[in-house]
N, C-alpha and C positions, 0 to 999 in steps of 0.2 A: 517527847513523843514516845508513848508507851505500844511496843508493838504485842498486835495480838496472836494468838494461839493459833500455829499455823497448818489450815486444815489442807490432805493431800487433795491433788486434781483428781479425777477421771480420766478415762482414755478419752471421752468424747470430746475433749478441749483438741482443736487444730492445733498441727506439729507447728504449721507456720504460722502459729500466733493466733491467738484467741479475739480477735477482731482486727478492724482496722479503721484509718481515718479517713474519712469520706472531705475529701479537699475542700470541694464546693460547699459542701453544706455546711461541713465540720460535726458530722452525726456522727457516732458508734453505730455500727455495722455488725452482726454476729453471721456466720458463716455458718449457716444450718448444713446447707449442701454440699457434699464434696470434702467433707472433713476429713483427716489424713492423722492417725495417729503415731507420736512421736514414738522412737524409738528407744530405748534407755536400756544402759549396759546391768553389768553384774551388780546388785546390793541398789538396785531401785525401789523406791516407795510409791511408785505410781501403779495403775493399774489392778486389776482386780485380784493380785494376791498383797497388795500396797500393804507394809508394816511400818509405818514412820508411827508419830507419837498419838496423828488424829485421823490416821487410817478408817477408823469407822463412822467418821464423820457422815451427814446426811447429803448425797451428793448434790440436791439443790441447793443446799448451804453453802458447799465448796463452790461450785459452777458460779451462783452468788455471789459471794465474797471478791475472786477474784476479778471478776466480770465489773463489779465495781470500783476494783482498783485500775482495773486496764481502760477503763472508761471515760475512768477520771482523768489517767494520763494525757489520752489523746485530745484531751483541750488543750493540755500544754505542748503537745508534737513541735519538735523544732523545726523550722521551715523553712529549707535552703535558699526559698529566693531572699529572706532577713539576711542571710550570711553573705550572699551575691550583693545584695546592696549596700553592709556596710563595705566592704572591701571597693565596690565602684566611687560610691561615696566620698570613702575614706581619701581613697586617691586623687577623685579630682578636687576635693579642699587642701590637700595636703601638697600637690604638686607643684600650684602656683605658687605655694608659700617657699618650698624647696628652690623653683627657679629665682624667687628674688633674692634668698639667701645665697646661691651661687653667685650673681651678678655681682650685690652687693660687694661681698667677699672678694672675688676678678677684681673689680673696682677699686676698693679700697686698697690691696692690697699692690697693687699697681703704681695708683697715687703717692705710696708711702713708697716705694722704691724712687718713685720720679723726686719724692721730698726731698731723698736723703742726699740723689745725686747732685739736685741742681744749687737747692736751698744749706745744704752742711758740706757742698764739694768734694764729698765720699764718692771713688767710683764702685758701683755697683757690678759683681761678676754676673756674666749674659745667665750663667748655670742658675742662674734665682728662677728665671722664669720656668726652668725644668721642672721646677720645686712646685709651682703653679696647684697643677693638677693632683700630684699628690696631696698638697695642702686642703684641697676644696673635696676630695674624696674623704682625705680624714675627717672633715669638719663635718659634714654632710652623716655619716655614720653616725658620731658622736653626738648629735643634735637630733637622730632619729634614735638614739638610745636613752637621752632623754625625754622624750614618748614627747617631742614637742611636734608630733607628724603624726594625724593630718592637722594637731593643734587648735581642734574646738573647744570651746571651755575651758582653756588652760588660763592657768592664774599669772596676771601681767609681772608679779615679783618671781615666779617659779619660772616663768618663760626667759626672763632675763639672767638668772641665775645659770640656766640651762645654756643661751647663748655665748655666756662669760666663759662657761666654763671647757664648753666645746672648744672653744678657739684658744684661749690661751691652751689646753693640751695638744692639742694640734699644731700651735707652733713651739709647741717645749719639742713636741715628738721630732718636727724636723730640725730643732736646735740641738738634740741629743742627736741625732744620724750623725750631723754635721762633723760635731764634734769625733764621733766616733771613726769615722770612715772617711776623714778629711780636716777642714779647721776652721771655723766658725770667725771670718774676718769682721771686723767693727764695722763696718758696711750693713755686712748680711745680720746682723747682733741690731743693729739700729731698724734695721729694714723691719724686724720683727718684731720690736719691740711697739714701734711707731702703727703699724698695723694689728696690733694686740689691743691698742687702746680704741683705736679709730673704729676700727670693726665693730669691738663689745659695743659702743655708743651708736653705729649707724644702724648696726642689724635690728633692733626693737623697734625705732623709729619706721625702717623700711618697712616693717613687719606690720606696724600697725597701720601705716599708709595701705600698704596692698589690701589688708582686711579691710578697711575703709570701701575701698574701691571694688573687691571683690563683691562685697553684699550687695550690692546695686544689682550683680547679675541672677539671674535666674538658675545656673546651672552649680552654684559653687554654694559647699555649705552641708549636713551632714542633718536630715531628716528628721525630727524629733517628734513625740508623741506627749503631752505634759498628761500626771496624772494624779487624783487627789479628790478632795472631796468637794462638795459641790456650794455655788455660791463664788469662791473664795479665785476657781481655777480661771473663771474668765477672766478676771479680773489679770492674774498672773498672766496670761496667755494673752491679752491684749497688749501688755506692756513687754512680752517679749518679743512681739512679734515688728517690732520696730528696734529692734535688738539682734538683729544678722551676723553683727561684725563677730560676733562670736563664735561662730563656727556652727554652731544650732539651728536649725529652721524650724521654728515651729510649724505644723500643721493643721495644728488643733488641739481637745484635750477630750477626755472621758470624765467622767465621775461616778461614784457610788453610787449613786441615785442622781436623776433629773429632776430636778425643781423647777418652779414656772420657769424664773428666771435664765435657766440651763437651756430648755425649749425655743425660750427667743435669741439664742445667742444663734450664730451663725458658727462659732469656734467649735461648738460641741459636737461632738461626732459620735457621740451614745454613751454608754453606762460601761464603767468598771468588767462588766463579763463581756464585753467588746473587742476589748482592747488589741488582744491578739490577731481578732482577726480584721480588725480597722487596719492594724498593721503591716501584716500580709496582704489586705488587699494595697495597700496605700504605698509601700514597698519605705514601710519606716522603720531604723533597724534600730533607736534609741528611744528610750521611754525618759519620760525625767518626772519623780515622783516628788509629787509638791503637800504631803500631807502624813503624817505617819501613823495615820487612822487606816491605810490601808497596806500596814506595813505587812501584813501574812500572805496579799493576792503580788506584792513587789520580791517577796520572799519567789514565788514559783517565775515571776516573769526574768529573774536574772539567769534562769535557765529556758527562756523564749526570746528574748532579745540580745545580742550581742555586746550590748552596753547600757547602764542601767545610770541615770544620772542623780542624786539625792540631792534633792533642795531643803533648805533649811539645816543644814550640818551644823554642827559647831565652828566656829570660826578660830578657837582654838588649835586645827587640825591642821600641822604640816600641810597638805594638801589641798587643803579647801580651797576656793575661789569664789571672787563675787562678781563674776563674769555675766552670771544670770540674773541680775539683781536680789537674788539670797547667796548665802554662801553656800558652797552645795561639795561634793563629792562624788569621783567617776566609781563605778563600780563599772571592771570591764571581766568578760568572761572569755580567755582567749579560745576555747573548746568550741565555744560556735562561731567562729570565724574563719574562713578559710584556708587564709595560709597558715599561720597554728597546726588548722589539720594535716595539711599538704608535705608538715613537716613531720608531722608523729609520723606520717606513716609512711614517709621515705627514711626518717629511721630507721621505723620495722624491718621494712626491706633490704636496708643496708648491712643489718645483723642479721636477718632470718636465711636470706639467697648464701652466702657463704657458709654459716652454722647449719644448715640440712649438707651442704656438699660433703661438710670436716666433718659430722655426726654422722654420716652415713653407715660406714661399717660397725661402728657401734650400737647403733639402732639393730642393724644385720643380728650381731652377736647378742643383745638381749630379745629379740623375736626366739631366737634359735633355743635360748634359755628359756623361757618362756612354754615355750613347744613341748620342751621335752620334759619339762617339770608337770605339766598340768596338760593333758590332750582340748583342744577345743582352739575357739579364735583366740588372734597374738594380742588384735585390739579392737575397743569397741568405741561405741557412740552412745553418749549420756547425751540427749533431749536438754539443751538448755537456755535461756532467755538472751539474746542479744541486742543489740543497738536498735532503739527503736521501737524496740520490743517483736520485733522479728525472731525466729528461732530455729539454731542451727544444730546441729550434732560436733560437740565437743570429743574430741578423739582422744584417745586414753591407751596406754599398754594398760592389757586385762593382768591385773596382780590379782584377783579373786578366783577361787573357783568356778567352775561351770555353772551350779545349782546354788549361786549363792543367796539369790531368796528362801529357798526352802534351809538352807543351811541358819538362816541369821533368825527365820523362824522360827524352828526345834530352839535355839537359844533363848531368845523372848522367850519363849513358854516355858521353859524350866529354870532360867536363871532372874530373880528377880532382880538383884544387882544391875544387872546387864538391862533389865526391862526398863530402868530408874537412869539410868546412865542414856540408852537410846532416845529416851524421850524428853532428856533436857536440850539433846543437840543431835539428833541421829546420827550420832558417832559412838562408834564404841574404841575405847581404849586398845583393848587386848581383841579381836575380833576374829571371830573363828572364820570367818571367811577368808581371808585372804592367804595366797597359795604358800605351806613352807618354802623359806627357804629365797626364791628370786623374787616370792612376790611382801616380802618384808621388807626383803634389797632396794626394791624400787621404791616401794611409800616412805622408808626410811628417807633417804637420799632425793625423793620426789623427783625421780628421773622417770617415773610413771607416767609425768606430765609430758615430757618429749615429743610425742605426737601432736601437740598442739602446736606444734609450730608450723606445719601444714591451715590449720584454722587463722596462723597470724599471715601466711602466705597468699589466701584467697583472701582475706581481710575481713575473716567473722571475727577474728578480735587482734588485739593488742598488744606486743610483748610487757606493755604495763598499764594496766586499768581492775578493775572491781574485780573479784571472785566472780565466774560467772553463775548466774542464777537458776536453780530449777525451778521449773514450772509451779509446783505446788509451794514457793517460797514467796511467791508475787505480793501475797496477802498478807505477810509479815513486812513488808515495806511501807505499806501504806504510803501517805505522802513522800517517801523518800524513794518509790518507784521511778517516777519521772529524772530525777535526779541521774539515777540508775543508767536509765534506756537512751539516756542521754550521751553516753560513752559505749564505747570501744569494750568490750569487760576484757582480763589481762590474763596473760600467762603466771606474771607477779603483778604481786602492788602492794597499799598499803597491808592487808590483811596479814600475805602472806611474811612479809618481814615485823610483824606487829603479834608476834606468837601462834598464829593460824589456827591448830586445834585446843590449846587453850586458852584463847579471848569466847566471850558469850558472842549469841548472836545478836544480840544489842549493839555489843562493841562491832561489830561486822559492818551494820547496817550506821552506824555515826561513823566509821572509817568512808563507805563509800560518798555519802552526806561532806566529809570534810576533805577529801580527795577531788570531786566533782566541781568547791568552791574555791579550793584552790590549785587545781589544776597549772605544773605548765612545763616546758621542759626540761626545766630545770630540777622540778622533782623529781619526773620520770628515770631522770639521769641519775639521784641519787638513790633511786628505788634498786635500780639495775643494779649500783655500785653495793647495795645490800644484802639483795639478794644471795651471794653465792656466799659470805660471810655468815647468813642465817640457813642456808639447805648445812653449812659445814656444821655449824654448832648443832643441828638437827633441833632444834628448840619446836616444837608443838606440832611436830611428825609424826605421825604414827597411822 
C-alpha cells in the first residue's frame, strides 16, 4: 500500500469528526449543521493560514479525499454488541467445560488417594485433602493459559497435550512446596504420581463426552458466520452444521456473489458486503473464512470480529485443526474483546492516578519555566483523531512561540532547504519556532508530552498505542485508517521507540498496521520498558 500525498483539511471539517455511523442503516452521515471547528495549537497546518506540504490543495479535493476515507471506515466500525457476545459466548461454552474439568480432577484425584490407602496399605496424611483446592485452582489456570477455555475448534492432539501438561505441573508445583516447607512421604509421592497418570487419560475422555452432550443443547457453543465464495460454502455449511461438538455453531454463510444455487439454499444469509452487519444483527462474533479468493474483505473483518477462523490452512502448522472438517487456523484479535480492554486500561489507570500525584510539582515547575521564558498560554490543544475516529484535543506543554505560524512561514519563504525538508514530513529538524532554551528542553527530553496524561486519565487515549493522528493525515492512511480508529492512540508505542522523527511516514503508518495485528499485553509492557531507555538516548527528537 502506497500512501498518497497528503492534502491539509479545512476548518469546515467538525472537530467531532467528520461524519458518523448511522447504526440502523449503516449510512455515512455528513453533519452539514452545527459544525464546530477544531482547535489546534502552535506550528498547525490546518486552517486558512495552513503551511504543510499540500496547503494549497483544492478544498473540494481535500473535503473529498478524506470524506472517502472516513466513509470507508465506517463500514468496518467495530461494534460492541460483537465483543458483548463473544465474551457471553465464550463463557457459557467454556464453563461447562471448566466444571467437568474440576469434578473430573476431585474425582480422580480422591480415587488415587483411596488407591494408595486401601490397595498399596500406605496411610495417607488427612493434610492431602488441604492440597485439594490448591491443586484444582492450579490446574484450572494452567489449562486456561493454554487457551483450551472456552475450547472451540481446538485441535484434539493440542487439547491433550494442554491437559498433560497442565496437571502434571500442577502436581510437580505441590511436590516441590512439599518438599520445600515439609517432606514429601511415599504415600503423598504415590498419591501424585497415580493421579498424574489417571487424570491426563480421564480429562480428554470427559472432555469429549460433555462436548457430545453439550451440542444437543441449544444455548452452548460460540456463534459462527462461514465465509467464501459461492457454490462451494453451502456445501461446507451444511456438513458443519451437524458438527456442534466443536465448539462452532454455524449460522449460516455469505458469499461473493449469489448464484441460482446460493438463492435456494436456506444457509445463505447475503453476499460478502453483508457480512458485518448479518452479524451485528445476528449477535455472531466469529467469521470462519472458507475460500482465499476473499482474502483482502478477511483482511478488514479481523478487525470487525473478535475472532477470525481460517479454513483450509496448511496442515503443516503447529496449530492447525481439523475440527471443522478442513484444517483451519484461529486468528484471534484480543483488542476487540472485552476483558483485553478492561485490562489495558486499568493499567492505564494504575500508572497514570499515582504518576499525575508524584509529577505534580514538576509539571508546577516547568509551567513556571515556561511562563517566564515566553509570555502567553503554558499549554495547548492540537485537534487530533481518536478511537473510532472521534476527535479530541491532545494537550501539550506549548514549547513554541506564540506566532508560530507566522514564524515557520517567513521560514518557508526564504529558506528553500527548509521548504524541501517540511514537505517530506512537516517536521523541520532545526525549527525556528520553538522557544530558546525550555522549549528545546522539553522536545529534547519529550517531557512536552506530559500533559497527556490527563487525555490517558479521561480515556481519550492510551499510555501505549498509535501516534495520534491529525486531521488532515486521515487521507494518508488510506485502508490502514480503520486499523488506526480502532485503538486507543498512545502517549508511546511502537513509533515512538522505533526512532520517531527519523523513520518516513510509511514507516509510521506499517508500525500502526503491525501494532493493531499484533496487539497485546505483553507488548505494551515491553513498549513502556522502552520507552524511557529511547527519551534517554534521545534518538529522533528534535
Amino acid at each position: 500500500m502506497q500512501p498518497v500525498p497528503a492534502p491539509h483539511l479545512p476548518e469546515t471539517i467538525p472537530a467531532d469528526g467528520p461524519g458518523e455511523l448511522d447504526r440502523a442503516a449503516g449510512k455515512y452521515r455528513r453533519r452539514e449543521k452545527g459544525a464546530r471547528t477544531g482547535t489546534y495549537g502552535p506550528g498547525s497546518s490546518t486552517g486558512p493560514n495552513a503551511t504543510g506540504p499540500n496547503a494549497l490543495a483544492e478544498p473540494s479535493v481535500q473535503v473529498d479525499a478524506a470524506d472517502a476515507v472516513v466513509a470507508n471506515h465506517t463500514a468496518s466500525k467495530i461494534h460492541a454488541g460483537l465483543s458483548r457476545a463473544y465474551t457471553v459466548q465464550s463463557v457459557l461454552t467454556g464453563l461447562p467445560l471448566a466444571i467437568v474439568d474440576t469434578l473430573v480432577t476431585a474425582f480422580t484425584f480422591v480415587a488415587a488417594s483411596f488407591a494408595v490407602s486401601s490397595a498399596l496399605g500406605m496411610s495417607v496424611n488427612s493434610g492431602m485433602w488441604i492440597q485439594l483446592p490448591v491443586l484444582l485452582s492450579l490446574q484450572l489456570a494452567l489449562i486456561a493459559l493454554h487457551q483450551l477455555y472456552p475450547g472451540a475448534g481446538v485441535s484434539p492432539v493440542y487439547e491433550l497435550r494442554g491437559l498433560v501438561r497442565s496437571t502434571v505441573m500442577a502436581l510437580l508445583f505441590l511436590s516441590g512446596m512439599n518438599l520445600t516447607f515439609g517432606q514429601l512421604p511415599r504415600s503423598e509421592f504415590a498419591v501424585f504420581a497415580i493421579a498424574a497418570i489417571a487424570i491426563s487419560l480421564s480429562l480428554p475422555l470427559a472432555r469429549h463426552l460433555a462436548r457430545e452432550v453439550l451440542s444437543k443443547t441449544k444455548w452452548w457453543g460460540i456463534r459462527t458466520l462461514l465465509v467464501g465464495k459461492q457454490g462451494e460454502c453451502g456445501r461446507i455449511c451444511e456438513r458443519m452444521l451437524h458438527r456442534r461438538s466443536s465448539g462452532f455453531v454455524m449460522v449460516g454463510y455469505v458469499a461473493r456473489h449469489r448464484g441460482q444455487q446460493d438463492l435456494e439454499d436456506v444457509n445463505c444469509l447475503g453476499t460478502l458486503d453483508d457480512a458485518f452487519a448479518i452479524a451485528c444483527r445476528r449477535s455472531v462474533p466469529v467469521a470462519a473464512i472458507a475460500s482465499c479468493e476473499v482474502e483482502e474483505s478477511a483482511h478488514r473483518m479481523k478487525f470487525q470480529f473478535p475472532s477470525l477462523v481460517w479454513m483450509g490452512h496448511s496442515a503443516a502448522a503447529q496449530d492447525s485443526s481439523d475440527v471443522l472438517g478442513a484444517f483451519t487456523k484461529r486468528l484471534n484479535m484480543p483488542f476487540l474483546r472485552f476483558v483485553p480492554r478492561l485490562c489495558k486500561r486499568g493499567l492505564d489507570l494504575m500508572i497514570v492516578v499515582p504518576g499525575l500525584l508524584a509529577l505534580t510539582p514538576f509539571i508546577a515547575a516547568v509551567a513556571i519555566a515556561i511562563k517566564w521564558q515566553s509570555p502567553g498560554p503554558v499549554i495547548y490543544g492540537s485537534g487530533r483523531v481518536g478511537q473510532h475516529g472521534r476527535r479530541f484535543k491532545m494537550w501539550k506543554f506549548r514549547s513554541m512561540v506564540v506566532n508560530a505560524d507566522e514564524v515557520l512561514k517567513q521560514k518557508l519563504a526564504s529558506d528553500p532547504i527548509a521548504r524541501s525538508e517540511w514537505a517530506q514530513d512537516s517536521k523541520l529538524k532545526n525549527d525556528p519556532r520553538i522557544i530558546p532554551g525550555v522549549g528545546h528542553f522539553l522536545r529534547r527530553w519529550s517531557l512536552d508530552e506530559l500533559p497527556q496524561l490527563w487525555n490517558v486519565l479521561v480515556g481519550e487515549m492510551s499510555l501505549v498505542g498509535p501516534r495520534p493522528v491529525l486531521p488532515h493525515e486521515i487521507v494518508r492512511y488510506q485502508n490502514r485508517y480503520y486499523e488506526y480508529t480502532h485503538m486507543w492512540p498512545g502517549l508511546t508505542g511502537l513509533w515512538q521507540v522505533s526512532g520517531r522523527n527519523e523513520t518516513t511516514f510509511e514507516t509510521r503508518v506499517f508500525l500502526v498496521h503491525h501494532y493493531a495485528s499484533n496487539w497485546s499485553l505483553w507488548l505494551d509492557a515491553w513498549i513502556l520498558v522502552k520507552t524511557p531507555l529511547t527519551v534517554l538516548t534521545r534518538r529522533g527528537a528534535y
